[in-house]
C-alpha positions in Angstrom: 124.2 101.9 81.7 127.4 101.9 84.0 126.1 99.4 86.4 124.8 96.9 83.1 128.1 97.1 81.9 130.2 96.7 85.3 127.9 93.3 85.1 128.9 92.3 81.9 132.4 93.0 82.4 132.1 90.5 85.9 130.9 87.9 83.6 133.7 88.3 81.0 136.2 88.2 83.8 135.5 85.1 85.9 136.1 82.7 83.1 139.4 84.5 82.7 140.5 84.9 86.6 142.6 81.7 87.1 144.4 82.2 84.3 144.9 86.0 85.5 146.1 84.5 89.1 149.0 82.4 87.6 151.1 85.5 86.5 152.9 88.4 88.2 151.6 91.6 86.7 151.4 95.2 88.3 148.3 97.6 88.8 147.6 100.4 86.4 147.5 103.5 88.3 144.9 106.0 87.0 146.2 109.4 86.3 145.4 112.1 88.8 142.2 113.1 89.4 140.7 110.5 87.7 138.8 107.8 89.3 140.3 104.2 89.1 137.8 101.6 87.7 139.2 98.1 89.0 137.0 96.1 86.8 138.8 98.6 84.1 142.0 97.5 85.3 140.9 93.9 85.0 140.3 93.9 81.4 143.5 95.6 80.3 145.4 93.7 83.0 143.9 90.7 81.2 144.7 91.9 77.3 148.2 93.2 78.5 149.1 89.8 80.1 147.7 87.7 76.9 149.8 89.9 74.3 152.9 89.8 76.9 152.7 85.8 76.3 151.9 85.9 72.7 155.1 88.1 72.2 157.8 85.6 73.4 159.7 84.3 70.3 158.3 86.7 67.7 159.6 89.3 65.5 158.1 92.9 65.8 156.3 92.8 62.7 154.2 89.0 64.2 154.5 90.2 67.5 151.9 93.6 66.3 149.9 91.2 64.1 149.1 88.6 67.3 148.5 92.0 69.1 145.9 92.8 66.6 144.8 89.4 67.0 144.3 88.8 70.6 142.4 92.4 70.5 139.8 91.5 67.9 139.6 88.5 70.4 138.9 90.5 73.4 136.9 92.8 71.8 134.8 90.0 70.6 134.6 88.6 73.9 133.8 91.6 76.1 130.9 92.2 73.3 129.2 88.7 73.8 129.4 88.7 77.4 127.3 92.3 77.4 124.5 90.9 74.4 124.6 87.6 77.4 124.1 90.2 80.1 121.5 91.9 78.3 120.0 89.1 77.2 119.5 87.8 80.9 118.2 91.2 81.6 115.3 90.4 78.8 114.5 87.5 80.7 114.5 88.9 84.4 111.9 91.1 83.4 109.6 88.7 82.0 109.8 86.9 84.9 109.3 90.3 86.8 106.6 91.0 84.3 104.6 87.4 85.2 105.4 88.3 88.7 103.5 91.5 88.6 100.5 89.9 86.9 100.1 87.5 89.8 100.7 89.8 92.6 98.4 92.7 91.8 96.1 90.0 93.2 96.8 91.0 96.4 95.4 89.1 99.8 95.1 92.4 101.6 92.5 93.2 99.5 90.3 90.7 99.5 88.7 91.8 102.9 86.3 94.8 101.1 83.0 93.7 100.3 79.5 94.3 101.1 78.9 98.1 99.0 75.6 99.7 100.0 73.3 99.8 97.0 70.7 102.4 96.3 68.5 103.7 93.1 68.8 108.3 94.0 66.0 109.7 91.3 66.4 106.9 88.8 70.1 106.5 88.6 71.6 103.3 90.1 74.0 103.8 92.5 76.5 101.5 94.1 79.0 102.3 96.9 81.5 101.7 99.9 83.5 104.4 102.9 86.2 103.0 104.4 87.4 104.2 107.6 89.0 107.5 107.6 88.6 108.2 104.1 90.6 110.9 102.4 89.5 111.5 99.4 86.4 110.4 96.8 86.3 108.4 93.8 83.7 108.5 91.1 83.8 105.9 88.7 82.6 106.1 84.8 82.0 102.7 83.5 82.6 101.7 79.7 79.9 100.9 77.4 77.9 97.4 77.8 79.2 98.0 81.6 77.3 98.7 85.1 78.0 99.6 88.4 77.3 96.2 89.6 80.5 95.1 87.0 83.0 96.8 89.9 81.6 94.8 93.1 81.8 91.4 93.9 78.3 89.2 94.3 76.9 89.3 98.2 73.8 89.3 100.2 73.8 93.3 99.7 74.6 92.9 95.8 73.0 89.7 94.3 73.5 91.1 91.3 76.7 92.0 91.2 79.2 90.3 89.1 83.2 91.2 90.0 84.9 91.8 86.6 87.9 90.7 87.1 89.7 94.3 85.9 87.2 96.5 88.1 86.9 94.8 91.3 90.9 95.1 91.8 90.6 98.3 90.5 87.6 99.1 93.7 89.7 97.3 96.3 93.3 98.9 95.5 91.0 102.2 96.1 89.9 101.1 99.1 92.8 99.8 100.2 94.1 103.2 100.0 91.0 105.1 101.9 89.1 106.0 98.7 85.8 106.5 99.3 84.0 104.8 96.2 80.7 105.7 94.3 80.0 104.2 90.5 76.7 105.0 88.8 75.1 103.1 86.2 74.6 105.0 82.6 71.2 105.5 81.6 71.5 103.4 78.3 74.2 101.4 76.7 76.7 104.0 77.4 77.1 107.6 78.6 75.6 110.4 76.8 77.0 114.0 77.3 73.7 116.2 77.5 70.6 115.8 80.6 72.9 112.7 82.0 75.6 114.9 82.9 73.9 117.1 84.4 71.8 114.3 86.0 74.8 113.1 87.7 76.7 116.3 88.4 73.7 116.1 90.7 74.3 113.0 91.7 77.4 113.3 92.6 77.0 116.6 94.7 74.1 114.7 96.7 76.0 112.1 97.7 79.1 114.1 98.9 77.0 116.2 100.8 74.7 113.4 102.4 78.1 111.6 103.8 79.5 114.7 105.0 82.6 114.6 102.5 82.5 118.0 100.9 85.9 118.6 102.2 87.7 115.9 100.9 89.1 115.8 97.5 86.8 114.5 94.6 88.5 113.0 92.1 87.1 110.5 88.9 88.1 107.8 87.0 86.2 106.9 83.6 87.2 103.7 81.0 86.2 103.9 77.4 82.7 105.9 76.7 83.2 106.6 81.0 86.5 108.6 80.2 84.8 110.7 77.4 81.9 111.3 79.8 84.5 112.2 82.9 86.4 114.6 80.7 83.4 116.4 80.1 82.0 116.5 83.1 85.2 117.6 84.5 84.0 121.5 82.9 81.3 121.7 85.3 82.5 119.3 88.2 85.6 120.6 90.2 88.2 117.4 90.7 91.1 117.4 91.9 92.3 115.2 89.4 90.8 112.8 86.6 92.3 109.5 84.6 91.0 108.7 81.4 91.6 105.1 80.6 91.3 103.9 77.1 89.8 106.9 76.0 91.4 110.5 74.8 88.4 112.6 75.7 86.5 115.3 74.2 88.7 118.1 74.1 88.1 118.8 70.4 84.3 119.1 71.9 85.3 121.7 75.6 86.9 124.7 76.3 89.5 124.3 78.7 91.6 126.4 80.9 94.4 126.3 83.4 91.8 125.1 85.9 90.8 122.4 84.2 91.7 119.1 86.6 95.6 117.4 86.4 94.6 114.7 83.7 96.4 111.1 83.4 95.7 109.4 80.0 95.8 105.1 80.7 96.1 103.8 77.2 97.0 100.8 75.1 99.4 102.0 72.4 98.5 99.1 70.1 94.8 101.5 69.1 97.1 103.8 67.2 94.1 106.2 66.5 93.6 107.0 70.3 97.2 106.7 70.5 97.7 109.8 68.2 94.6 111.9 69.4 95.9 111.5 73.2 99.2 112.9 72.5 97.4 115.8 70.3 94.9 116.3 73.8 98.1 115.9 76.1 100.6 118.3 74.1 96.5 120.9 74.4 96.3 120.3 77.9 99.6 121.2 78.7 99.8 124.5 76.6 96.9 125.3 78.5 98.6 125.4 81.5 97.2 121.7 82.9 99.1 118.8 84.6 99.1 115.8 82.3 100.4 112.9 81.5 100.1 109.4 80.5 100.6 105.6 80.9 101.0 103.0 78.2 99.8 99.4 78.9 101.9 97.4 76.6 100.3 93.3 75.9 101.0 91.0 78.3 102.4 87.1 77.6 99.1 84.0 78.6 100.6 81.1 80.7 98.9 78.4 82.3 98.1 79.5 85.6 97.3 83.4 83.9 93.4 83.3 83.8 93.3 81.4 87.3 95.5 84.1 88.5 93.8 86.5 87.9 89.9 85.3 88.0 87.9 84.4 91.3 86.5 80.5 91.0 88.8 79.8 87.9 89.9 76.2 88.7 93.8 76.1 87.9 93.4 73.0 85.9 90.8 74.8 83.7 92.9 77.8 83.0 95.7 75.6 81.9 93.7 73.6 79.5 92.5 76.8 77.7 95.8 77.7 77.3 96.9 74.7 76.0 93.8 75.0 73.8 95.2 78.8 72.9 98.3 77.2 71.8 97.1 74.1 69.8 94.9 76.2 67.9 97.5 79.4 67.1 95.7 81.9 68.9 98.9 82.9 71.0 102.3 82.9 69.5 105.3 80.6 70.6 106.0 83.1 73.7 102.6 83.7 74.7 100.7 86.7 73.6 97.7 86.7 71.6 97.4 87.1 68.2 94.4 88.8 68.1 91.6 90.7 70.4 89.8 87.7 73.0 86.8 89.5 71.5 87.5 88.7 67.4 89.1 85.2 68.9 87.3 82.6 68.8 87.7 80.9 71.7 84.6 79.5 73.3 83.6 78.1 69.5 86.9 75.9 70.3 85.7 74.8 74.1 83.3 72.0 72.9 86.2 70.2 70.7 88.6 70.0 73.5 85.9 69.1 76.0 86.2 72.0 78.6 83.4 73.3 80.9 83.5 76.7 81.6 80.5 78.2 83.5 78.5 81.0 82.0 79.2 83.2 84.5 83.2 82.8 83.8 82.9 83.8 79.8 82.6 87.6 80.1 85.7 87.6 82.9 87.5 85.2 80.9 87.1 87.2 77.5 88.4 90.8 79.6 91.3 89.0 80.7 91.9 87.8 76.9 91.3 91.6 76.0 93.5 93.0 78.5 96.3 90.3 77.5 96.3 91.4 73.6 96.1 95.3 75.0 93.8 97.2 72.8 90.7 98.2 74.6 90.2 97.5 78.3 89.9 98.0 81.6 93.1 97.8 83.6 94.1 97.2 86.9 97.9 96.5 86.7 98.4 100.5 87.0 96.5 100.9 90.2 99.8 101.8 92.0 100.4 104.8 89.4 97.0 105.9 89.0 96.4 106.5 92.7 99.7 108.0 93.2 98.4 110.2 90.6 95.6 111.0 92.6 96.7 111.0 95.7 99.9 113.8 94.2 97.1 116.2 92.9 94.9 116.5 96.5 96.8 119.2 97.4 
């Protein structure tokens, strides 16, 4: 707060300075033992010097009421120039805010590709070592969600797809030497009786086959994938799990003090999950476990948003759907959607304003929509939080 309001007080000053340079005044010398603030000194130099001039010629009793004056004045003024300095504030961080959005697209990561696919007793896997790898990642998907969703399309994975969401979140881990391995659910989405066992198994296999047993395990598991991670978390030993856009199943375990370090990723705006987290969290920690959590607050559409953050999104396409966002209310003056992308009816609107979006774009373009309003989605903005997270809890 001291150095907002040292900033303020610079603004209020300058305009004030040349005036301040005409007369003779003296410093004010703090008492001792107290440390002398010159842009204090400024501002009373300043008032002192205006009611000095405004006493010349006046009687006692209109030389106090100008000094009242000329301090309502002041006050006035120092209190505009910190709502101006706070305002500016405001907007530096939605600039810094935009500027996030585009650079979590980072080009160092765009060098990982090429995962090995494989089918171990029925169960899809999908997966990729880096050099040197020091730890291992297991990945939950959400419902209506694969393996193939996290890894962009190649000769090794024809059918994988790159979601926009879980391909940054796979290269930020391997960026960082995270050995990754998703599995695909059985059905729709994750069940928590034979399947976790099924890939408990899995799992173990794997680890052991690539000679990783003594690295860290840790998981990561979005939406029905966070329910199943916290359950498999009773039988699995991680170092340390994130649930994103889920709360768990804690009303459904036992848990103890050894129960994995647990970081909640969650969109405040689903006030339900909101409320049951923060029950889990206040659980955990009675128990004995590390935990904590990170809100993802909605995020402001611009023009160059979608290309930003979508492979083979032409620019001049993402601008017209925001124009077309904006012409048909569903963003507000400043940006942010009004609703959900999936209760938004978006691609109903494409044909009337003539854009051509490939199939293959929808489902990325719809998560990004999501992820903008901030309700239920994958995230990849906090990658730099959630594998700190990790990488604090691998002892």
């Amino acid at each position: 707060m001291r150095f907002v309001v040292s900033a303020c007080i610079d603004s209020a000053i300058a305009k004030r300075r040349e005036l301040s340079r005409k007369l003779t005044c003296r410093r004010y010398h703090s008492p001792a033992g107290i440390k002398w603030n010159p842009k204090f000194n400024e501002i009373r130099l300043f008032s002192s010097v205006m009611l000095k001039h405004s006493d010349k010629g006046k009687s006692p009793y209109g030389s106090r009421s100008h000094r009242l004056g000329i301090t309502f004045v002041v006050g006035i003024l120092f209190v505009s120039a910190l709502l101006f300095c706070f305002s500016s504030k405001n907007q530096d961080s939605e600039l810094e805010l935009r500027r996030q959005i585009t650079n979590s697209v980072k080009p160092e990561l765009q060098s990982h590709s090429h995962p090995t696919v494989e089918i171990q007793n029925g169960t899809n896997l999908i997966w990729k070592i880096p050099k040197s790898p020091k730890a291992v990642l297991f990945i939950a998907h959400g419902c209506h969600r694969k393996a193939s969703d996290f890894w962009d399309k190649s000769s090794d994975c024809p059918q994988c797809t790159g979601l926009p969401e879980e391909r940054l979140l796979i290269r930020s881990a391997l960026a960082r030497r995270f050995a990754v391995l998703t599995v695909s659910s059985a059905g729709t989405c994750w069940s928590l009786g034979k399947e976790k066992l099924v890939v408990e198994n899995v799992i173990k296999s794997w680890v052991k086959k690539h000679k990783h047993e003594r690295l860290p395990l840790v998981a990561l598991g979005a939406s029905s994938g966070g329910y199943f991670v916290s359950a498999l978390a009773t039988d699995l030993k991680f170092s340390s799990i994130v649930l994103m856009i889920a709360e768990g199943v804690f009303d459904q375990i036992s848990i103890s003090k050894q129960y994995p370090p647990t970081l909640f990723v969650h969109m405040p705006k689903d006030v339900y999950r909101q409320q049951k987290i923060r029950e889990f969290l206040e659980g955990l920690r009675m128990e004995g476990v590390d935990a904590a959590e990170i809100e993802c607050m909605d995020l402001p559409l611009s023009p160059g948003f979608l290309a930003d953050r979508i492979p083979g999104l032409d620019r001049g396409v993402s601008a017209k759907l925001f124009k077309l966002f904006r012409e048909k209310g569903f963003v507000d003056e400043k940006g942010y959607m009004k609703r959900d992308g999936r209760r938004t009816p978006w691609k109903q609107a494409l044909s009337g304003y003539k854009i051509s979006l490939e199939e293959s774009l929808v489902t990325p373009v719809e998560e990004e929509l999501n992820l903008a309003f901030a309700y239920h989605e994958m995230t990849s903005l906090q990658s730099e939080q959630i594998f700190s997270w990790f990488e604090s809890h691998m002892g």
